[in-house]
PAGUGU-711086 format. One record per atom (N, C-alpha, C, O): residue number from 1; atom name; x, y, z. Coordinates in pm, whole numbers, plus 50000, padded with zeros to 5 digits. Atoms other than C-alpha are relative to their C-alpha. Example, Ala and Ser with C-alpha at 12.3 -4.5 7.8 and 13.67 -1.06 7.14 Angstrom:
<nodes>
1  N  50089  49881  50000 .
1  CA  51230  49550  50780 .
1  C  50090  50120  50000 .
1  O  50194  50118  50066 .
2  N  49918  49881  49994 .
2  CA  51367  49894  50714 .
2  C  49923  50109  50073 .
2  O  49974  50220  50090 .
</nodes>
This chain:
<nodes>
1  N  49961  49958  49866 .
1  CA  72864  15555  52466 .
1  C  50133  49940  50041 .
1  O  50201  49988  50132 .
2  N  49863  50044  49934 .
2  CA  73179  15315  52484 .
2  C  50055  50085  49968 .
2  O  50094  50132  50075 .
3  N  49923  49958  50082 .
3  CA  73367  15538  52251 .
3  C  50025  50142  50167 .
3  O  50139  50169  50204 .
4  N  50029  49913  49933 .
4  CA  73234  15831  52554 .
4  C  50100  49949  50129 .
4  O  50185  50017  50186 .
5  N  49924  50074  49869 .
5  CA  73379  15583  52837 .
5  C  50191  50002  49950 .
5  O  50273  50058  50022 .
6  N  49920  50003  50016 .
6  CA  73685  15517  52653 .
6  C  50096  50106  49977 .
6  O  50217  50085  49976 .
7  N  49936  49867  49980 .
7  CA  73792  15872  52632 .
7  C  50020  50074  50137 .
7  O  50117  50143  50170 .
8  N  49957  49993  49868 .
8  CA  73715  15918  52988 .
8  C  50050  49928  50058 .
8  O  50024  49928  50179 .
9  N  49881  50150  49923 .
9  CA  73974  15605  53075 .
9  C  50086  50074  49922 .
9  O  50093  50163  50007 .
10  N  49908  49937  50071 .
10  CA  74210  15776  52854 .
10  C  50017  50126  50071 .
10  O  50133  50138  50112 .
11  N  49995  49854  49970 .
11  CA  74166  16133  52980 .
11  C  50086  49970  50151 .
11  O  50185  50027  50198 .
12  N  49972  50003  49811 .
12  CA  74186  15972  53378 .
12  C  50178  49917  49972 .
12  O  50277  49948  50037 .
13  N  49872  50080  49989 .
13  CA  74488  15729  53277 .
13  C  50121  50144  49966 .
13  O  50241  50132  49991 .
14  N  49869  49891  50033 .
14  CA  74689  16089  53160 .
14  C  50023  50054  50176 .
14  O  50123  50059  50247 .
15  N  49979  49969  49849 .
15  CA  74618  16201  53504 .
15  C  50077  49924  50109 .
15  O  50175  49958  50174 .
16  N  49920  50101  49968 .
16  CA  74709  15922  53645 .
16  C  50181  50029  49955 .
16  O  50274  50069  50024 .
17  N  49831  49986  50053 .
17  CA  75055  15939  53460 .
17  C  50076  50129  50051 .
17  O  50194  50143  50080 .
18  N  49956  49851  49957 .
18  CA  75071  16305  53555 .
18  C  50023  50036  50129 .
18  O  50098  50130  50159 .
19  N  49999  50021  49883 .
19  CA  75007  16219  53918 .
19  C  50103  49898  50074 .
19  O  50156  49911  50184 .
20  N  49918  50135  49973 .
20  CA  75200  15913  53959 .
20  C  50181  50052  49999 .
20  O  50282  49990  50033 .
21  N  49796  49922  49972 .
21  CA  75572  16150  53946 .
21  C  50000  50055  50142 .
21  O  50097  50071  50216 .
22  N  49952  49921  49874 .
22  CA  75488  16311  54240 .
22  C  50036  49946  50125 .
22  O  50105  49845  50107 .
23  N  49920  50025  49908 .
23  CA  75585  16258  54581 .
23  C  49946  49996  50113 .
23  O  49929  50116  50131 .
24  N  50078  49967  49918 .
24  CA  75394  16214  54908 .
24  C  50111  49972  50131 .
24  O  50148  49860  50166 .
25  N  49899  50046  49896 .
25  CA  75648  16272  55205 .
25  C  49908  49958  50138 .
25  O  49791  49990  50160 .
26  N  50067  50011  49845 .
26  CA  75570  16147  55573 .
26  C  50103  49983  50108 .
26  O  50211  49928  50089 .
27  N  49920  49950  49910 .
27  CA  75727  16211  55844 .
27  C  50031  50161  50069 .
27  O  50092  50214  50162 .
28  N  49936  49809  49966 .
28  CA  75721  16600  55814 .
28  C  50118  50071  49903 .
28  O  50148  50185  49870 .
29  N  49916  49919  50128 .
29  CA  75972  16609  55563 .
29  C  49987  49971  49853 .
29  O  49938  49864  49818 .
30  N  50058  49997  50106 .
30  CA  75955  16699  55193 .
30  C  50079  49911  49917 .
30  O  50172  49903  49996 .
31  N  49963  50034  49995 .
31  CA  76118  16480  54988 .
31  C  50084  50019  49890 .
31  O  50161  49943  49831 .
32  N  49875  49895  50050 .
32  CA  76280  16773  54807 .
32  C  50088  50021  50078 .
32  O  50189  50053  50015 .
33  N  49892  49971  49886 .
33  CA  76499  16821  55144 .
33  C  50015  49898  50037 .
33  O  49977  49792  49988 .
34  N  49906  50083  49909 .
34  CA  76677  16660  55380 .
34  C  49934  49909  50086 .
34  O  49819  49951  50097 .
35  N  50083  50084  49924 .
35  CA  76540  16398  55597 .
35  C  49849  49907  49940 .
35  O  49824  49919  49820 .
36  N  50106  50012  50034 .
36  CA  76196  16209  55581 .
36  C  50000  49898  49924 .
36  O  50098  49870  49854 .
37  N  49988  50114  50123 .
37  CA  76040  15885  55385 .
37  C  49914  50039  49873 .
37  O  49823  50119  49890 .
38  N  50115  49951  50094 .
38  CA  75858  15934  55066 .
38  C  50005  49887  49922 .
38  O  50086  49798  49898 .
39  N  50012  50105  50097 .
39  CA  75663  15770  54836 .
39  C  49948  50033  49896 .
39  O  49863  50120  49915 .
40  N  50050  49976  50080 .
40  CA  75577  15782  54504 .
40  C  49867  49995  49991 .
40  O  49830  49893  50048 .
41  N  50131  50063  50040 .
41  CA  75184  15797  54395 .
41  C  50012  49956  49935 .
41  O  49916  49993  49867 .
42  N  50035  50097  50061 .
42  CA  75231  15558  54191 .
42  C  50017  49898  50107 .
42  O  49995  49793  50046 .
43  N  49953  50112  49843 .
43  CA  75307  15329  54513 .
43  C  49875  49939  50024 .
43  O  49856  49822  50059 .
44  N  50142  50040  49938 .
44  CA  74910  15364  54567 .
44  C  49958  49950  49886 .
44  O  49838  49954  49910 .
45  N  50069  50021  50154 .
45  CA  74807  15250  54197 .
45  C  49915  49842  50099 .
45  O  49793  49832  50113 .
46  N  50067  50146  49992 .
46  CA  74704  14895  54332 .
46  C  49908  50021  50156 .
46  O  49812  49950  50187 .
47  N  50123  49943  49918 .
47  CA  74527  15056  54631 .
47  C  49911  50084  49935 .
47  O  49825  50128  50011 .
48  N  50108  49924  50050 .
48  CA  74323  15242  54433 .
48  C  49928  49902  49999 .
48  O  49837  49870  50075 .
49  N  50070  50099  50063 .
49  CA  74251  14962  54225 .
49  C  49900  49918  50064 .
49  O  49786  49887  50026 .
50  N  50095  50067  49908 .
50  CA  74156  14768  54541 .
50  C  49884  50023  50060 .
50  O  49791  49948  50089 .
51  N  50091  49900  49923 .
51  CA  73969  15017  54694 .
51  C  49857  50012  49917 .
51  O  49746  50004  49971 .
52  N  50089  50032  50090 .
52  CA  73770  15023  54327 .
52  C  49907  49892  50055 .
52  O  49791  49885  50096 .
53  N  50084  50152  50005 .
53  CA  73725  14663  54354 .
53  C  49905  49977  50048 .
53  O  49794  49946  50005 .
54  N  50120  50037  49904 .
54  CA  73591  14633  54680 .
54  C  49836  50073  50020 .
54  O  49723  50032  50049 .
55  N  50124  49918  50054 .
55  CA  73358  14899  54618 .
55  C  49927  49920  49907 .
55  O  49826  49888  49970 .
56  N  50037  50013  50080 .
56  CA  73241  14761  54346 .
56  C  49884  49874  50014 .
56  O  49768  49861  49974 .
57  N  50029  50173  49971 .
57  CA  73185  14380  54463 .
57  C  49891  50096  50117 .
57  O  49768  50094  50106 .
58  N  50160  49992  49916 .
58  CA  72974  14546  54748 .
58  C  49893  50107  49987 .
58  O  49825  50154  50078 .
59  N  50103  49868  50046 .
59  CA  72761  14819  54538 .
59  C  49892  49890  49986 .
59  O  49888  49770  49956 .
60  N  50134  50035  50059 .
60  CA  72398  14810  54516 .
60  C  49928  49909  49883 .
60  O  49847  49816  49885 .
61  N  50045  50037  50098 .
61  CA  72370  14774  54175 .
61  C  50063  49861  49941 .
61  O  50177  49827  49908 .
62  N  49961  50156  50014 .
62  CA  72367  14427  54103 .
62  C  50080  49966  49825 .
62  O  50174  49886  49824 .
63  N  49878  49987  50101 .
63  CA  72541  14448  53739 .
63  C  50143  50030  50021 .
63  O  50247  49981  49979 .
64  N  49814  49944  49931 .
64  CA  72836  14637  53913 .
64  C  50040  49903  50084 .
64  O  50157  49873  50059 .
65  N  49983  50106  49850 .
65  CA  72858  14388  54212 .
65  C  50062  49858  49907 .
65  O  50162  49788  49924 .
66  N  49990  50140  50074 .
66  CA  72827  14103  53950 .
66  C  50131  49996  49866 .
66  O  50185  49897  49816 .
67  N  49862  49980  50088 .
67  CA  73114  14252  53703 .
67  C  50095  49996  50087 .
67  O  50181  49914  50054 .
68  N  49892  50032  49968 .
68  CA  73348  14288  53957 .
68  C  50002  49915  50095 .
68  O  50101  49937  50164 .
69  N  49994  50119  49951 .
69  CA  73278  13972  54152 .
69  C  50085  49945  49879 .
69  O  50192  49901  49922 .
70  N  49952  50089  50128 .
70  CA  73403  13820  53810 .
70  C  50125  50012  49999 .
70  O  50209  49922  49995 .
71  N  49835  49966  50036 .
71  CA  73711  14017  53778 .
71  C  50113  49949  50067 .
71  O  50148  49965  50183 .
72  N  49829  50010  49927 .
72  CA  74039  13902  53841 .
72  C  50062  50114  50126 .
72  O  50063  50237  50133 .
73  N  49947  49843  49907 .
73  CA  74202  14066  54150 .
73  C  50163  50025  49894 .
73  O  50243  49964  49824 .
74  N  49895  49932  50070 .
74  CA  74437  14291  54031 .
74  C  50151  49951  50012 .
74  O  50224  49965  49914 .
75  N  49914  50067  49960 .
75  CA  74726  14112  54209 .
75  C  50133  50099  49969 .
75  O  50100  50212  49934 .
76  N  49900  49894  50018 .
76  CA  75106  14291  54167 .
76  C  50081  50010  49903 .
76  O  50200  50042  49904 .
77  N  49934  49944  50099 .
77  CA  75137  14306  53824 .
77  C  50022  50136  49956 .
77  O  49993  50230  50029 .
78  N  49956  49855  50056 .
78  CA  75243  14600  53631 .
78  C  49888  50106  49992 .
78  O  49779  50058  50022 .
79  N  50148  49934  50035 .
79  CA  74981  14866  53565 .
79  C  49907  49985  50053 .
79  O  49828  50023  49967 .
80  N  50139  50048  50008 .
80  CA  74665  14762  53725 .
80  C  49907  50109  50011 .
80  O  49791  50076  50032 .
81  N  50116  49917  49987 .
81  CA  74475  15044  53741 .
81  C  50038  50034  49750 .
81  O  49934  50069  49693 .
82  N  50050  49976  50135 .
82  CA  74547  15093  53294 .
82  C  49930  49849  49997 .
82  O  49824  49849  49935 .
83  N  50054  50171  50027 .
83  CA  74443  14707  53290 .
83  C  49841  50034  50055 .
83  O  49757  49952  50017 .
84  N  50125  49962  49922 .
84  CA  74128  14849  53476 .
84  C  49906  50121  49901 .
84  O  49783  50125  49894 .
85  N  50051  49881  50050 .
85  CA  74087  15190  53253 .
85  C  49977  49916  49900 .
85  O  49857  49901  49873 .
86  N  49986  50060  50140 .
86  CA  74169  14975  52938 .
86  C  49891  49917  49988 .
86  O  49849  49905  49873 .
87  N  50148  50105  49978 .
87  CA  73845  14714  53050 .
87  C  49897  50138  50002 .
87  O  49798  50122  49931 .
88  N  50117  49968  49987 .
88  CA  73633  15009  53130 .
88  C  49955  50092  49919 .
88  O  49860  50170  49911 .
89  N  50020  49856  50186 .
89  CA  73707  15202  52778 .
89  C  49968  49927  49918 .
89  O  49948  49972  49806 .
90  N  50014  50086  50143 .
90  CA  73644  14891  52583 .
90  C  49845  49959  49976 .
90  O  49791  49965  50086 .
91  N  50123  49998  50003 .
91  CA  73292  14821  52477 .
91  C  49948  49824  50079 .
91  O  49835  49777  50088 .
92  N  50035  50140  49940 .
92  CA  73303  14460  52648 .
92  C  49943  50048  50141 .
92  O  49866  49965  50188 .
93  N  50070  49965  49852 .
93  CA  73189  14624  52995 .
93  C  49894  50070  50013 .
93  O  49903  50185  49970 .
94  N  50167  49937  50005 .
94  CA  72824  14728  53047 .
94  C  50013  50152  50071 .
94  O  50069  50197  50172 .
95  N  50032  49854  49987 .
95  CA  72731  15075  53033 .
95  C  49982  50065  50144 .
95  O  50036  50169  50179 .
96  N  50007  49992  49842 .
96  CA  72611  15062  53423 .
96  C  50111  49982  50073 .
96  O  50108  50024  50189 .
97  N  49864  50036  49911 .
97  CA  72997  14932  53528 .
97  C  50070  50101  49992 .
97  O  50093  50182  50082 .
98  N  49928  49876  50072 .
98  CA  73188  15158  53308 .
98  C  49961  50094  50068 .
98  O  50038  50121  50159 .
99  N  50012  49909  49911 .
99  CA  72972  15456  53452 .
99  C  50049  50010  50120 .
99  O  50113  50111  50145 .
100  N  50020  50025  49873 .
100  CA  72986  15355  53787 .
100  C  50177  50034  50048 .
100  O  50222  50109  50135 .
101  N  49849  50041  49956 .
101  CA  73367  15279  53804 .
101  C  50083  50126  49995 .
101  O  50159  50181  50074 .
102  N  49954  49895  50020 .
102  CA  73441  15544  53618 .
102  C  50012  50147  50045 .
102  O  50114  50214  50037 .
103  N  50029  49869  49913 .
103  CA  73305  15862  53797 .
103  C  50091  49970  50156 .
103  O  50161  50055  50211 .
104  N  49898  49986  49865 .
104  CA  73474  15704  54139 .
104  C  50148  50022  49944 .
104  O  50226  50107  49988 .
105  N  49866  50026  50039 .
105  CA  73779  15629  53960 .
105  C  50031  50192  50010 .
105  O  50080  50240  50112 .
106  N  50052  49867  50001 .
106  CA  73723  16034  53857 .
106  C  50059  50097  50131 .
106  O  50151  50178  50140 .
107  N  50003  49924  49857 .
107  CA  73663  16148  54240 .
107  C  50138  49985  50054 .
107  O  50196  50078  50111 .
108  N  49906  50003  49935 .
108  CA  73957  15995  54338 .
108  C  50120  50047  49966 .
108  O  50203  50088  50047 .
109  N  49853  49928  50067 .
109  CA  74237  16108  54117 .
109  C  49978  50099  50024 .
109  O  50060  50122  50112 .
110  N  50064  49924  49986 .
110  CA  74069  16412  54135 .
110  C  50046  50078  50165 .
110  O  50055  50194  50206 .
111  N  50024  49975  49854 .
111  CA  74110  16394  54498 .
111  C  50144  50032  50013 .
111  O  50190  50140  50050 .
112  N  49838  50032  50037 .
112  CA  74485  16282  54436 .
112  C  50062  50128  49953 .
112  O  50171  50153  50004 .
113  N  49941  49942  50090 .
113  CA  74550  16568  54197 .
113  C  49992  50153  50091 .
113  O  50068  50247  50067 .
114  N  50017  49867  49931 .
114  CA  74412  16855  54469 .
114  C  50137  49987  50168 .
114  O  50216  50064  50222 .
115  N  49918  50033  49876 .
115  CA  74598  16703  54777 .
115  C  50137  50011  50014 .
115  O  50205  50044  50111 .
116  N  49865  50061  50015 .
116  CA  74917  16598  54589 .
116  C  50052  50103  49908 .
116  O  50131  50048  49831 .
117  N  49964  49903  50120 .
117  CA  74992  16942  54348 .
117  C  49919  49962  49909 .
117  O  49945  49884  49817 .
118  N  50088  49946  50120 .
118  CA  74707  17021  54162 .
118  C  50031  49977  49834 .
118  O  50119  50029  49765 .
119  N  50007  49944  50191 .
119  CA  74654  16981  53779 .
119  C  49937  50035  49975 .
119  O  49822  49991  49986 .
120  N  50114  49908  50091 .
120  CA  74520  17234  53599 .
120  C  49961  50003  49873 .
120  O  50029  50003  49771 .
121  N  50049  50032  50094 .
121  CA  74261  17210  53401 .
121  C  49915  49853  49970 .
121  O  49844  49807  49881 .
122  N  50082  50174  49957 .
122  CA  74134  16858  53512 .
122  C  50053  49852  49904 .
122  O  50162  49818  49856 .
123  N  50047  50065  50085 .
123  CA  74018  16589  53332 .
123  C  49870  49964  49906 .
123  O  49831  49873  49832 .
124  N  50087  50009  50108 .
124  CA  73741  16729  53201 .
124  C  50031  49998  49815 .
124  O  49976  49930  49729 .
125  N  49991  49949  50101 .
125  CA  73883  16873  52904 .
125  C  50132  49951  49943 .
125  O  50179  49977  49832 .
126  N  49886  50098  50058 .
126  CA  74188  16639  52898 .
126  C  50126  50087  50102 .
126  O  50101  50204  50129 .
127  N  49954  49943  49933 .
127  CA  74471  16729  53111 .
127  C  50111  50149  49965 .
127  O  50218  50122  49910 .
128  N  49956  49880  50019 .
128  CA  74611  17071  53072 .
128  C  50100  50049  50083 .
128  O  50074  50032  50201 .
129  N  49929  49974  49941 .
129  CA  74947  17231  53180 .
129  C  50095  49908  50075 .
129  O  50204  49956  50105 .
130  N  49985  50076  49878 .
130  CA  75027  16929  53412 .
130  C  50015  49987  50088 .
130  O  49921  50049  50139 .
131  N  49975  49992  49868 .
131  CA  75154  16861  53751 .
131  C  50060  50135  50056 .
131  O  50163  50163  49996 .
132  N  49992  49924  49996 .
132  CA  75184  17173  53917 .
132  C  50158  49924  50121 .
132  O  50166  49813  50173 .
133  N  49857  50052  49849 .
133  CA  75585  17163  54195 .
133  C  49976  50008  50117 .
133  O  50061  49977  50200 .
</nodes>
């Protein structure tokens, strides 16, 4: 089943990569035109991560709660959400974390990828086409 996890940390980290070019303006303007601030999604990588975390530390299931009580916070190194995929593809993380982490991790890019220009084709089947303009 790691080998199963580690393909779905692989599949989500392409997304990730595929998501992380685009562009989220605010202000009203795009940040193809004139005016307006924008920010990269990759800007949010360590809010995800956090967002994971804290989830995680206050889930139910006391294996999940108790893996990422353990974990290092992610802090503002490079990457932290592959430092996160790369732990939850490797067979050192219990089958109950990995799941767990993984399906939110999932929802949320997911969420990312409909909000922020669509990719088609998901991450079920590995990402297809890529970031749509």
């Amino acid at each position: 089943m790691a080998s199963d996890h580690a393909l779905q940390a692989g599949r989500l980290w392409d997304l990730w990569c595929a998501l992380a070019l685009r562009h989220v303006a605010l202000g009203g303007a795009c940040a193809c035109g004139a005016g307006g601030i924008s920010l990269r999604l990759e800007d949010f990588e360590l809010d995800i991560v956090d967002y994971l975390q804290d989830g995680g530390e206050r889930c139910e299931q006391p294996e999940v709660a108790a893996w990422f009580r353990a974990r290092p916070a992610a802090g503002q190194g490079a990457q932290p959400l592959r430092g996160l995929l790369d732990a939850l593809g490797s067979d050192e993380v219990p089958q109950a974390v990995a799941q767990w982490a993984l399906a939110r991790l999932e929802r949320t890019l997911r969420s990312f990828a409909e909000v922020h220009g669509g990719v088609q084709g998901g991450v079920q089947g590995g990402v297809q086409g890529g970031v749509a303009s």
